[in-house]
Backbone as JSON Lines, residues from 0, in Angstrom:
{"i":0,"aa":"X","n":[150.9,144.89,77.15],"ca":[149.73,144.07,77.46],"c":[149.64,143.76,78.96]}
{"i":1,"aa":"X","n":[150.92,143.28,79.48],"ca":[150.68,142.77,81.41],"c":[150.32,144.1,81.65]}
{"i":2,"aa":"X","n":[150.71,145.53,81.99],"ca":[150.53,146.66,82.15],"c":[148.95,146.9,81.7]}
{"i":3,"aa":"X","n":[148.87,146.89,80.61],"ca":[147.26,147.07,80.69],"c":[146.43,146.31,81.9]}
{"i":4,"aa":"X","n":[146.52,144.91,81.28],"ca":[145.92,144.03,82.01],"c":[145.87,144.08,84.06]}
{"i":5,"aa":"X","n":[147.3,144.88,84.03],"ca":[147.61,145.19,85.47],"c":[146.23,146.11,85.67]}
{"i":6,"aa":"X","n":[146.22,147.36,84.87],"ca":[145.26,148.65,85.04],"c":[143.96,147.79,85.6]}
{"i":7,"aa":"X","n":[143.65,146.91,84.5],"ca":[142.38,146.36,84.21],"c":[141.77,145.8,85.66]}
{"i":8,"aa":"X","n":[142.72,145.16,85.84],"ca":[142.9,143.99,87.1],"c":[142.08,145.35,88.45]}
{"i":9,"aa":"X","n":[143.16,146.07,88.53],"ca":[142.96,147.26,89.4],"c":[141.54,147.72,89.91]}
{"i":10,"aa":"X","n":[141.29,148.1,88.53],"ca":[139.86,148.73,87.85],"c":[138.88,147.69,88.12]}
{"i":11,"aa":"X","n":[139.14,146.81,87.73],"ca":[137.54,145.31,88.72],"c":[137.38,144.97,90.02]}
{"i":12,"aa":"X","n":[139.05,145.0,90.87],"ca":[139.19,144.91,92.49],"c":[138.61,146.36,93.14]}
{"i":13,"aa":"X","n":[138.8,147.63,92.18],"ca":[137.89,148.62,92.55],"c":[136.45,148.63,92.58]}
{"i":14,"aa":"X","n":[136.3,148.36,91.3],"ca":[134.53,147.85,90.78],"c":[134.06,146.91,92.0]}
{"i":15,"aa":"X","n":[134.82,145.89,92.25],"ca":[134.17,144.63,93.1],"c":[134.13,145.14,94.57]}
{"i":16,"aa":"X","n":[134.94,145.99,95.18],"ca":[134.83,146.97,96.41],"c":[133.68,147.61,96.13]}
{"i":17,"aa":"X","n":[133.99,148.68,95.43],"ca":[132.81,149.63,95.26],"c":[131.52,148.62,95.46]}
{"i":18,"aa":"X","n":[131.27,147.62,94.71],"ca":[129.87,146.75,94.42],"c":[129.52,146.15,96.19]}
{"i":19,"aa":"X","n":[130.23,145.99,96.9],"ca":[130.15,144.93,97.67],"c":[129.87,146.36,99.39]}
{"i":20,"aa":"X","n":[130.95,147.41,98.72],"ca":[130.24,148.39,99.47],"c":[128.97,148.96,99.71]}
{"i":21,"aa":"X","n":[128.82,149.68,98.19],"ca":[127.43,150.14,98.53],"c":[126.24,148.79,98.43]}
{"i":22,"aa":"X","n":[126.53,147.78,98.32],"ca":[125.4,147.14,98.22],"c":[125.2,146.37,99.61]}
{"i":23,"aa":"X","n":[126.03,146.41,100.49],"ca":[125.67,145.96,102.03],"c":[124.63,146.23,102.75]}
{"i":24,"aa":"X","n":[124.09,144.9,103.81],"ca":[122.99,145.12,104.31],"c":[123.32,145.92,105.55]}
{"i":25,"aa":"X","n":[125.22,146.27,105.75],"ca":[124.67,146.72,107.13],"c":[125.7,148.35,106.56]}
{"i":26,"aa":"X","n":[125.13,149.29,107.55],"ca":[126.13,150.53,107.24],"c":[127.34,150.61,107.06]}
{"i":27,"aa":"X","n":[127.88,150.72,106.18],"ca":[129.33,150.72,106.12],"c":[130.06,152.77,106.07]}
{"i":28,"aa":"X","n":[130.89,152.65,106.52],"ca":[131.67,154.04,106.21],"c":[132.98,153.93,106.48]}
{"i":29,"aa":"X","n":[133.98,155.26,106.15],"ca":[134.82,156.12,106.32],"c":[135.26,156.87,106.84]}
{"i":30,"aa":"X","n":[136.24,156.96,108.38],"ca":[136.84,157.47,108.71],"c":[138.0,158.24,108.29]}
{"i":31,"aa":"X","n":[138.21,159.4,108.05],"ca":[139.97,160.09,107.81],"c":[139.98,160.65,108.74]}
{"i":32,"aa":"X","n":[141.07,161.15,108.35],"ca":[141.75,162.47,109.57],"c":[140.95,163.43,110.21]}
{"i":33,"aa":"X","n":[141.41,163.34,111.5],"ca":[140.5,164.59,112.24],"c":[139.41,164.28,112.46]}
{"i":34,"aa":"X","n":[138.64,162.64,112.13],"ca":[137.57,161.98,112.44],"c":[136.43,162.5,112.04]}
{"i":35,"aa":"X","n":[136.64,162.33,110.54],"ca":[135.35,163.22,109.91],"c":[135.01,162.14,108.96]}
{"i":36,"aa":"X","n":[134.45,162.42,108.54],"ca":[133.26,160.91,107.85],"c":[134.28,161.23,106.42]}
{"i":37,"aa":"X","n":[134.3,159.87,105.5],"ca":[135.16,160.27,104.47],"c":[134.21,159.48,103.41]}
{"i":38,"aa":"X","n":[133.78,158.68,104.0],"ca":[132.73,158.29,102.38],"c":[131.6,157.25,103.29]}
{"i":39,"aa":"X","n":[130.81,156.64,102.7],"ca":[129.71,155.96,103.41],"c":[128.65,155.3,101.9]}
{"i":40,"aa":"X","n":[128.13,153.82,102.52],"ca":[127.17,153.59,101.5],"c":[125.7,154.06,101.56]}
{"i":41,"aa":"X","n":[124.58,153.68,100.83],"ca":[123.53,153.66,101.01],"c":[122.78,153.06,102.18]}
{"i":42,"aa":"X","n":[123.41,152.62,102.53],"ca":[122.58,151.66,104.0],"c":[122.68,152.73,105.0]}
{"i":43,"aa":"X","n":[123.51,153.37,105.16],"ca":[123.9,154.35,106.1],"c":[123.23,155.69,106.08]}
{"i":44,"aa":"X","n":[123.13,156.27,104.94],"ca":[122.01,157.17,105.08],"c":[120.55,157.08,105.4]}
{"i":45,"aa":"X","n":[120.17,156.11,105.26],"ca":[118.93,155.13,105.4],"c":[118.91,155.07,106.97]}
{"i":46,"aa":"X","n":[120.11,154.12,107.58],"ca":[120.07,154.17,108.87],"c":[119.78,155.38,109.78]}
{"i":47,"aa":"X","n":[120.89,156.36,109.47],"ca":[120.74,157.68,110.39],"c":[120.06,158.69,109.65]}
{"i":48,"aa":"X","n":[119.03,158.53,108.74],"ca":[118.08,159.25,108.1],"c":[118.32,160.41,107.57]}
{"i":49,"aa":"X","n":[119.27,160.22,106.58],"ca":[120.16,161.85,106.25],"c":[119.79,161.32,105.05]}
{"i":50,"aa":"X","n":[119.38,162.73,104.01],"ca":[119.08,162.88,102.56],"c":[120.15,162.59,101.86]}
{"i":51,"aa":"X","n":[121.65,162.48,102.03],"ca":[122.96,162.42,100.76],"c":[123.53,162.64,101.77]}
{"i":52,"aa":"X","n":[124.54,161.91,100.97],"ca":[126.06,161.14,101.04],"c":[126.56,163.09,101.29]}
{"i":53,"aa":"X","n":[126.37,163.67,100.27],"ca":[127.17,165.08,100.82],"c":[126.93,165.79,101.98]}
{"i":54,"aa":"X","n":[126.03,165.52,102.33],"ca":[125.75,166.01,104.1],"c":[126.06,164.79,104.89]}
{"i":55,"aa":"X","n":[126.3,163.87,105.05],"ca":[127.06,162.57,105.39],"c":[128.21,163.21,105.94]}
{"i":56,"aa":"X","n":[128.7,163.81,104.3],"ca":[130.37,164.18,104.85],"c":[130.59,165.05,105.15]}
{"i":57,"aa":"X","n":[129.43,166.09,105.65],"ca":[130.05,167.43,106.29],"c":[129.82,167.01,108.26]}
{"i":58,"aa":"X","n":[129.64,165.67,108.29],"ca":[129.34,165.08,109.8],"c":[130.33,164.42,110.87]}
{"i":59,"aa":"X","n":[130.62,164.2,111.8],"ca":[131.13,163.7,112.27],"c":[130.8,162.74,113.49]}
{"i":60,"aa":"X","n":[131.53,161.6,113.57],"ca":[131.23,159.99,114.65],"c":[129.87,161.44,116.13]}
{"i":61,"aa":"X","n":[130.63,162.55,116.02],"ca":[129.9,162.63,117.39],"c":[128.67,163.51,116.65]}
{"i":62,"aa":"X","n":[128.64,163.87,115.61],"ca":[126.92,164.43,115.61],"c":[126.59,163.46,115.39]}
{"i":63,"aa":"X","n":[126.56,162.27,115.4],"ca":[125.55,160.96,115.15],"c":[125.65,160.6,116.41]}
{"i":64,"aa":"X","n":[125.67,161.22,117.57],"ca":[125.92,160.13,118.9],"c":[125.0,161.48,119.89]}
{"i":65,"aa":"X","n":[124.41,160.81,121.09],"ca":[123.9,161.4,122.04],"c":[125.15,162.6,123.0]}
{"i":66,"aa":"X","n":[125.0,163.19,123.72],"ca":[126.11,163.57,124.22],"c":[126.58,162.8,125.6]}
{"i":67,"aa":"X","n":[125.43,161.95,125.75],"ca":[126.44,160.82,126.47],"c":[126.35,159.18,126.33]}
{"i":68,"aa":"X","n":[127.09,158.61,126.22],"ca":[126.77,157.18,126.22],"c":[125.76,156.65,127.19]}
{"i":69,"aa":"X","n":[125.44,154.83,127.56],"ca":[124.81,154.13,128.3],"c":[125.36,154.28,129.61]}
{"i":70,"aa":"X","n":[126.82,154.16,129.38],"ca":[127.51,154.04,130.6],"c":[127.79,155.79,131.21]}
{"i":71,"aa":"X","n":[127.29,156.16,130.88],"ca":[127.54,157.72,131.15],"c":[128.58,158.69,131.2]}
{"i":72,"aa":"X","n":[129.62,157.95,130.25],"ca":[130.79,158.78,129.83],"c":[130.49,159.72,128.23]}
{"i":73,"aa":"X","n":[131.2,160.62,128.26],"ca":[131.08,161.74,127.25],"c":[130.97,160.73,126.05]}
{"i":74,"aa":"X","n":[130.4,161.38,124.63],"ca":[130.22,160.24,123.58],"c":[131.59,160.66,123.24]}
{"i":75,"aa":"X","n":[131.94,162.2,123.38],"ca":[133.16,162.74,122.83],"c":[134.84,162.1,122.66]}
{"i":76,"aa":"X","n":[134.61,161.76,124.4],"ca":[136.06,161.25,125.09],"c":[135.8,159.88,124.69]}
{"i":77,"aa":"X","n":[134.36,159.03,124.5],"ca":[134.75,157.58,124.43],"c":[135.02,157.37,122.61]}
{"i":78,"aa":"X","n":[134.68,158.22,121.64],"ca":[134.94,158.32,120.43],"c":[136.66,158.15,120.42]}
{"i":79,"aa":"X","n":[137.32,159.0,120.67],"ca":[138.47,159.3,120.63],"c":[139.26,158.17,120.76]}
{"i":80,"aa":"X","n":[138.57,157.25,122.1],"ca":[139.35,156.11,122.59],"c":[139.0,154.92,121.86]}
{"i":81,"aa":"X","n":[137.41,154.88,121.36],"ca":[137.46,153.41,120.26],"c":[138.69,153.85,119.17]}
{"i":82,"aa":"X","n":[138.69,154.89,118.75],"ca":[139.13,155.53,118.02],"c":[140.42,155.04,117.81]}
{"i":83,"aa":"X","n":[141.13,155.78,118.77],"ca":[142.52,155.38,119.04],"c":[143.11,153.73,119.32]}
{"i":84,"aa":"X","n":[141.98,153.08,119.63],"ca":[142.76,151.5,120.16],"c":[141.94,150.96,118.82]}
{"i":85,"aa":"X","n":[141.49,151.37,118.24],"ca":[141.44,150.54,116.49],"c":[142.79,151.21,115.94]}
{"i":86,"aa":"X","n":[143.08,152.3,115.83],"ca":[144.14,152.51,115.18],"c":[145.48,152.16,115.45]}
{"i":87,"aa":"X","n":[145.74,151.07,116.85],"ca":[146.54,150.58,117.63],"c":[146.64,149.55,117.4]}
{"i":88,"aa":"X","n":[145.05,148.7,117.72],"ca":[145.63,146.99,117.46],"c":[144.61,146.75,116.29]}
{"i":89,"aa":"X","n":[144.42,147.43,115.64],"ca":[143.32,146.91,113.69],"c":[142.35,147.12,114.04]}
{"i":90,"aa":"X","n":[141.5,146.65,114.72],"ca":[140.56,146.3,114.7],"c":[139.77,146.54,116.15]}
{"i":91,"aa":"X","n":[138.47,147.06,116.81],"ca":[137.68,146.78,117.73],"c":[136.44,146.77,117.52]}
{"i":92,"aa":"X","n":[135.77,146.19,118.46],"ca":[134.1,145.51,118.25],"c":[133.7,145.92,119.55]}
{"i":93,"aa":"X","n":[132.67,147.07,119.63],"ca":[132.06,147.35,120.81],"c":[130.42,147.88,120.25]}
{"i":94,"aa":"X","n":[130.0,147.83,121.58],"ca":[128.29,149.01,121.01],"c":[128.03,150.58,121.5]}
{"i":95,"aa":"X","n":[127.18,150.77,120.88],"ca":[127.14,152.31,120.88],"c":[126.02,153.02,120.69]}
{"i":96,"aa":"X","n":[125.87,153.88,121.39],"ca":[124.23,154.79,121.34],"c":[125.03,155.74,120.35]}
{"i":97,"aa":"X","n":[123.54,155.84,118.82],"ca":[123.54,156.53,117.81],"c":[122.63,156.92,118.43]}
{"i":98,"aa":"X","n":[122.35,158.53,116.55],"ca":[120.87,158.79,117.27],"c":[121.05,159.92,115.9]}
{"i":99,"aa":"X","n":[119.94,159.4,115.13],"ca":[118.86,159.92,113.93],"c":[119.47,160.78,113.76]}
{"i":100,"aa":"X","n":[119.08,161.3,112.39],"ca":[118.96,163.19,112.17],"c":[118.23,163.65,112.84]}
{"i":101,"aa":"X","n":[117.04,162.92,113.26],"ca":[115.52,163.76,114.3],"c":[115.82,163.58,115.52]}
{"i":102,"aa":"X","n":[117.26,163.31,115.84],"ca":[117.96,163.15,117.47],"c":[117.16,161.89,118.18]}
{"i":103,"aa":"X","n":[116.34,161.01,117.29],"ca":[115.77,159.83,118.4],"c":[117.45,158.87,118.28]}
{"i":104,"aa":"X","n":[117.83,158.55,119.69],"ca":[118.89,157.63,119.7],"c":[118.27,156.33,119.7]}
{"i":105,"aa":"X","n":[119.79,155.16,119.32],"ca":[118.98,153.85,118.92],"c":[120.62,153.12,119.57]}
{"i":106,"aa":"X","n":[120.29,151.87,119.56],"ca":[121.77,151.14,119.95],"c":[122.24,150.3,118.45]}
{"i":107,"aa":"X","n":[123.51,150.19,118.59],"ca":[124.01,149.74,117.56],"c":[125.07,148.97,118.05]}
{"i":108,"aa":"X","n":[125.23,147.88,117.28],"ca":[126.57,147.52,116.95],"c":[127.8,147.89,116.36]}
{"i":109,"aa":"X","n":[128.66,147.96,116.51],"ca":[130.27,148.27,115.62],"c":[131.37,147.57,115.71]}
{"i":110,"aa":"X","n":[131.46,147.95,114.34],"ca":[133.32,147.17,114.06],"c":[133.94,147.85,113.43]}
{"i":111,"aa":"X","n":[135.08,148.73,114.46],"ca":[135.89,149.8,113.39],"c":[137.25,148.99,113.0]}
{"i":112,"aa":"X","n":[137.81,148.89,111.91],"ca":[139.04,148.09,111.16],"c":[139.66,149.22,110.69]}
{"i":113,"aa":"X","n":[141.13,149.07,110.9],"ca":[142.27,149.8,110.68],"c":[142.34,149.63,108.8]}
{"i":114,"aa":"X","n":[142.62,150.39,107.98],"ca":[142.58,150.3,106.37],"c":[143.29,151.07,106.1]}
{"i":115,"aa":"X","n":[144.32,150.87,105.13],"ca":[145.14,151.5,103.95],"c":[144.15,152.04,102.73]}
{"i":116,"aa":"X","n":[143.93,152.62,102.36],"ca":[143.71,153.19,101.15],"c":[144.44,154.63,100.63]}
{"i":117,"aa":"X","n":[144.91,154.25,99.46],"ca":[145.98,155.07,98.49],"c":[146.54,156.08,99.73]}
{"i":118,"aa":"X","n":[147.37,155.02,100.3],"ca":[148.51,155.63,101.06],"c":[148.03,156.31,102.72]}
{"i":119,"aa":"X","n":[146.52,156.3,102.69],"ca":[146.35,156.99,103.81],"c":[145.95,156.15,105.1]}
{"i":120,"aa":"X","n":[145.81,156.19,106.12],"ca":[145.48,155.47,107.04],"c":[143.97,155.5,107.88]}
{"i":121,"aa":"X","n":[142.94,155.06,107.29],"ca":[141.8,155.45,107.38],"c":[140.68,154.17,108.11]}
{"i":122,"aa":"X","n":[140.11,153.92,109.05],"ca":[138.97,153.74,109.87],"c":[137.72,153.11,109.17]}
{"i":123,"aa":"X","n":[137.49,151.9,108.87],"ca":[136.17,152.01,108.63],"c":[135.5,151.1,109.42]}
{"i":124,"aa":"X","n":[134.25,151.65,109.19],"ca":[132.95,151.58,110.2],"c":[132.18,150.32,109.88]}
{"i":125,"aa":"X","n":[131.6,149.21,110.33],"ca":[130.08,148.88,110.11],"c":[129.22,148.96,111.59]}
{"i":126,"aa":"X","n":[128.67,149.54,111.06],"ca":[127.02,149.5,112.47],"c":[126.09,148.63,111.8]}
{"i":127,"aa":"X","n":[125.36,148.29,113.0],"ca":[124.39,147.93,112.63],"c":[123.34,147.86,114.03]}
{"i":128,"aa":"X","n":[122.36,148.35,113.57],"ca":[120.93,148.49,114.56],"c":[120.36,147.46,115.29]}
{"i":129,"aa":"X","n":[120.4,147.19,116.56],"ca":[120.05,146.63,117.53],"c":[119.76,146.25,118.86]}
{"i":130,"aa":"X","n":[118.45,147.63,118.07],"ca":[117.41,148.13,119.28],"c":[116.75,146.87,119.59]}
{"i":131,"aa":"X","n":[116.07,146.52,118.2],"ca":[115.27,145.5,118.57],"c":[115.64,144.17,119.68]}
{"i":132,"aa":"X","n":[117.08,144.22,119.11],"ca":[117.78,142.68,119.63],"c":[117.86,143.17,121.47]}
{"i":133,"aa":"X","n":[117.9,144.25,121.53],"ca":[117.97,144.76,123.05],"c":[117.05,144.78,123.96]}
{"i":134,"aa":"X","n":[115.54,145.37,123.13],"ca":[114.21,145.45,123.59],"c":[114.13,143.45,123.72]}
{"i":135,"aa":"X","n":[113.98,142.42,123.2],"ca":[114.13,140.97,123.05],"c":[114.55,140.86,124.3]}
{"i":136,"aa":"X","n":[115.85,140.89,124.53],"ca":[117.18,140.65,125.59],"c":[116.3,141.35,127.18]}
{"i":137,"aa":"X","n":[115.69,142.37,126.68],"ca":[115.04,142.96,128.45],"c":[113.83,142.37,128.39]}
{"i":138,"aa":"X","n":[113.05,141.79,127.35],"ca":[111.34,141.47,127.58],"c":[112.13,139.59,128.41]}
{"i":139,"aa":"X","n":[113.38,139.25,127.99],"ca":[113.71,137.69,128.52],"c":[114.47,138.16,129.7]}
{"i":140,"aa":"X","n":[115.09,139.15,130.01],"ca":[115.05,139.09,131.24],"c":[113.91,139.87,132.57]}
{"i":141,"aa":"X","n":[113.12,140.56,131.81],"ca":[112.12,140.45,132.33],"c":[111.15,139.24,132.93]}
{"i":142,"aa":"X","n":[110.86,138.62,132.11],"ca":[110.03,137.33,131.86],"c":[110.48,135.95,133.09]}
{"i":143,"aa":"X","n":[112.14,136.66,132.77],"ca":[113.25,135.47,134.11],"c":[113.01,135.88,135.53]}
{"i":144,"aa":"X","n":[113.17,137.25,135.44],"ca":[112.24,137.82,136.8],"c":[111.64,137.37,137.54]}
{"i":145,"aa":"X","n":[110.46,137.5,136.46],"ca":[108.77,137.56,137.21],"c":[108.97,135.89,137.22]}
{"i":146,"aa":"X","n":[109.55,134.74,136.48],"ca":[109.3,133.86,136.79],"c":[110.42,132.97,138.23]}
{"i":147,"aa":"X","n":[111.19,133.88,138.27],"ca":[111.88,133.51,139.71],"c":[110.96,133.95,140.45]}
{"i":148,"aa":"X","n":[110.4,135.26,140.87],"ca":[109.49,135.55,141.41],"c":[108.19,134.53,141.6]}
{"i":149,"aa":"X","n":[108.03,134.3,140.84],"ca":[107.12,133.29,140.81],"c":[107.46,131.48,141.98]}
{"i":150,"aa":"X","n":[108.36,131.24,141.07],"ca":[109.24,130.24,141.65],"c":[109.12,130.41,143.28]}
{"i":151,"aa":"X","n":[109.15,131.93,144.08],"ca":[109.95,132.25,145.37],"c":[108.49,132.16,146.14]}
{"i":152,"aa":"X","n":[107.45,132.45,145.01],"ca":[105.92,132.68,146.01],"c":[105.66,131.22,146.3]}
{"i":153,"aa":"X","n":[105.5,130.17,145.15],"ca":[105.34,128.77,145.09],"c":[106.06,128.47,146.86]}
{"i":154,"aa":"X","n":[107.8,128.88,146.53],"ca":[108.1,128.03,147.94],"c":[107.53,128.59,149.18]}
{"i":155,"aa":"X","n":[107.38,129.6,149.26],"ca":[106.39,130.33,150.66],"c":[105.02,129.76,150.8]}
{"i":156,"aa":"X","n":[104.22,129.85,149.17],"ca":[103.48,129.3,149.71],"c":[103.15,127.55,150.34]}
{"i":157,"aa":"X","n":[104.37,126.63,149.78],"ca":[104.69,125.25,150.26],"c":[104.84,125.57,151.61]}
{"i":158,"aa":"X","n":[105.8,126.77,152.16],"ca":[106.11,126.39,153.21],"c":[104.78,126.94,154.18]}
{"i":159,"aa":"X","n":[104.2,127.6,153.62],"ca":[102.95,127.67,154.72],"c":[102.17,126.81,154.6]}
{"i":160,"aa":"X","n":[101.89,126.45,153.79],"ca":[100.58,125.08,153.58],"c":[101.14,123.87,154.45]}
{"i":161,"aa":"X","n":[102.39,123.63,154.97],"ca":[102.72,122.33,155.32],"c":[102.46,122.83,157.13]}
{"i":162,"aa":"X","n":[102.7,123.42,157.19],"ca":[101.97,123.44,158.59],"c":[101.03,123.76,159.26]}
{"i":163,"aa":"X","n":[100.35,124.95,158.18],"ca":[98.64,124.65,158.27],"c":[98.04,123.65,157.65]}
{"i":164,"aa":"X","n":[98.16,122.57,156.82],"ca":[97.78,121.7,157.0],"c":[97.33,120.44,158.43]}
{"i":165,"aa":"X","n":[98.7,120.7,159.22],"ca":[98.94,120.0,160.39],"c":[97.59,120.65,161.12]}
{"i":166,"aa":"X","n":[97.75,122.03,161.43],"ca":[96.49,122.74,162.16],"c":[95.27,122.69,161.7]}
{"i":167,"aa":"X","n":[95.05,122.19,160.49],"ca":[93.6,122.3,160.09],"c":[93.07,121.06,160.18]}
{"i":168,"aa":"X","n":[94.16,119.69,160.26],"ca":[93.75,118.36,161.02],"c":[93.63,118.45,162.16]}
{"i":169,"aa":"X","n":[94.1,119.61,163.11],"ca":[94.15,118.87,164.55],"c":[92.59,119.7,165.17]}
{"i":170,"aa":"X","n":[92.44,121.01,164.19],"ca":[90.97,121.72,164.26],"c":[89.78,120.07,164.21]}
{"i":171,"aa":"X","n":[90.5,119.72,162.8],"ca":[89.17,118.55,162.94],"c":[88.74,117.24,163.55]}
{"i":172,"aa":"X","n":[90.18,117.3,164.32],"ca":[90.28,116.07,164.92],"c":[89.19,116.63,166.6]}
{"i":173,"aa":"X","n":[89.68,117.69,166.69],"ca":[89.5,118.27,168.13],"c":[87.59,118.51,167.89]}
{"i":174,"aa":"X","n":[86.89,119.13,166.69],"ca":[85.85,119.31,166.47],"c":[85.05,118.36,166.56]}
{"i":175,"aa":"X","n":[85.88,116.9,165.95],"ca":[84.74,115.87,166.2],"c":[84.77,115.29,167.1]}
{"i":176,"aa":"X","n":[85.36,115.3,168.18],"ca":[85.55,114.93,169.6],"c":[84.88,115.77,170.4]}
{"i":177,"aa":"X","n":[84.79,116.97,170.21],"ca":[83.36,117.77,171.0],"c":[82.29,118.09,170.55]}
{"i":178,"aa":"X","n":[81.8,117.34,169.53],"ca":[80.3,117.82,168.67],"c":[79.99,116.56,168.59]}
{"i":179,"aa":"X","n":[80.63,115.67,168.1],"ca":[80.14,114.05,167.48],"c":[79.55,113.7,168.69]}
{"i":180,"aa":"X","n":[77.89,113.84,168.24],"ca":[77.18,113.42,169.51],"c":[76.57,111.82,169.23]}
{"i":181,"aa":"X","n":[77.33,111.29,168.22],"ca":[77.26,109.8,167.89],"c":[78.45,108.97,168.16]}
{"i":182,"aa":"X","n":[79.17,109.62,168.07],"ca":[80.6,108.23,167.99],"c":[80.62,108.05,169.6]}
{"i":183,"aa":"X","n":[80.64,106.33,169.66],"ca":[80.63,106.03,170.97],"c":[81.69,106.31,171.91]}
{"i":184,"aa":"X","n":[82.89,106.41,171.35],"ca":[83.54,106.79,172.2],"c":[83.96,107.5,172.83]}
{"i":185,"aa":"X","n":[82.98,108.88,172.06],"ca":[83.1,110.96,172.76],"c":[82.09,110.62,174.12]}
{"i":186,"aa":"X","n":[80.62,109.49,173.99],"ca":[80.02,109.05,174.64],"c":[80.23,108.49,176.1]}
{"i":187,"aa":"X","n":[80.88,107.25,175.8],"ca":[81.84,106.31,176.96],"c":[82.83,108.04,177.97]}
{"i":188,"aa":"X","n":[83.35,108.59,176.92],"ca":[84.43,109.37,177.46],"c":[84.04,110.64,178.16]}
{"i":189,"aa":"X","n":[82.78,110.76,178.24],"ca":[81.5,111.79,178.19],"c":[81.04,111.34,179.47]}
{"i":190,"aa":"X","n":[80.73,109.93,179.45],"ca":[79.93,109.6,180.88],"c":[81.35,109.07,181.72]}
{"i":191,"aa":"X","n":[82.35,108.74,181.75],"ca":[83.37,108.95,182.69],"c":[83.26,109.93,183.41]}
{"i":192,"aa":"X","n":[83.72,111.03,182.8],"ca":[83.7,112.73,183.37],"c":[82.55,113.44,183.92]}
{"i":193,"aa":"X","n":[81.01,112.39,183.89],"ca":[79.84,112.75,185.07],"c":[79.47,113.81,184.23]}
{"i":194,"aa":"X","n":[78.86,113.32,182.8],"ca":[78.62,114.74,181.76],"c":[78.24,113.7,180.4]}
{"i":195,"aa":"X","n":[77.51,114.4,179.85],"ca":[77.23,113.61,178.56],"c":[77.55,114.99,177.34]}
{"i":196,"aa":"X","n":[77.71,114.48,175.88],"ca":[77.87,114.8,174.49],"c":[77.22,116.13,174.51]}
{"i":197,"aa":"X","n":[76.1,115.82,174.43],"ca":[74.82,116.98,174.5],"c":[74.96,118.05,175.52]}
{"i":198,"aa":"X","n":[75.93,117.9,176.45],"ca":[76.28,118.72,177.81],"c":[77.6,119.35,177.64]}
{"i":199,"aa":"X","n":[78.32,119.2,176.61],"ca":[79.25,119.1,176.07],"c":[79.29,120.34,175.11]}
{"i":200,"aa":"X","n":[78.54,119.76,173.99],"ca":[78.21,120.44,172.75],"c":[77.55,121.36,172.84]}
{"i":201,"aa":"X","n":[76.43,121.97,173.8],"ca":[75.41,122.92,174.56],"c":[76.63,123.72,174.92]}
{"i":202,"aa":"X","n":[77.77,123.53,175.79],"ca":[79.16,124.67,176.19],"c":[79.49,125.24,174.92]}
{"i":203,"aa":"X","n":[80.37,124.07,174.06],"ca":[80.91,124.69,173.14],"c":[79.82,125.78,172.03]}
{"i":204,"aa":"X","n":[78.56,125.34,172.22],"ca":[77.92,126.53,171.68],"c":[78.15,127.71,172.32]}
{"i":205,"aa":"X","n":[77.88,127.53,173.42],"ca":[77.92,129.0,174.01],"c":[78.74,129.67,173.92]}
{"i":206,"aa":"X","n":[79.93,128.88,174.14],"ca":[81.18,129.2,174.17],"c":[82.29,130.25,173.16]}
């Protein structure tokens, strides 16, 4: 009976894997030996737009990848190395340019985890797509840009207005002192100098 019940036990922690695998929202897969795809759920064919799981597994990490990364190293040589430092310290979390069956590339997330299964030492994958979250991330730093930019015209234009302001009072101060052919005191200051307003204002026309 424990012996059965052992089987049984087995047989539901399989069932409850299996269930929790293929039913994930984000791609899950299988790495083995020689870095060839070893199993994968439904989310994943969906993602990189492949008809079945059996052409899945005739694939490998680099036909799903551009032939070069963002940073412009081989997808080849940087495969090898996520590769190798998950199989070193468990676990790594980095991103990565995929790219369709129809070769359009997309960015993704990943988390490859070091795994035992029946004795072998095997890699698995989750990606997950986030183009969108990237396209977001450049329209806000875009947006931070143009509004520093913004910010930088504001202070230029403060700093010019504060001293043409000064000049566009001293224009009007100076204008009504040679035209104001009323205020008495352009008058008084007019007949000092052996000259009147009107004798004044007659120059600056001409002038």
């Amino acid at each position: 009976n424990s012996y059965k019940e052992f089987l049984k036990n087995i047989k539901d922690s399989e069932k409850k894997y299996r269930d929790l695998f293929e039913n994930s929202m984000d791609s899950l897969f299988l790495i083995g030996p020689e870095q060839r795809y070893f199993d994968c759920n439904s989310t994943t064919l969906n993602l990189f737009n492949i008809e079945s799981k059996e052409k899945f597994l005739t694939l490998s990490p680099i036909d799903l990848s551009p032939v070069h990364q963002t940073d412009g190293v081989l997808s080849s040589e940087k495969a090898i190395e996520v590769i190798d430092k998950t199989l070193k310290e468990g676990s790594h979390f980095f991103e990565w340019r995929h790219k369709r069956s129809n070769g359009d590339p997309f960015d993704t997330s990943v988390l490859l985890t070091r795994v035992q299964i029946d004795g072998q030492t095997l890699v698995q994958g989750t990606v997950r797509d986030i183009s969108e979250q990237k396209k977001t991330q450049e329209m806000l730093i875009q947006s931070e840009k143009m509004m520093s930019v913004g910010g930088l015209a504001a202070g230029m234009a403060h700093e010019i207005n504060n001293p043409l302001a000064g000049m566009i009072q001293s224009a009007n101060v100076l204008s009504n002192r040679l035209s104001d052919t009323t205020m008495p005191a352009n008058k008084k200051a007019a007949a000092a100098a052996n000259t009147t307003m009107e004798s004044i204002q007659q120059f600056m026309e001409d002038r």
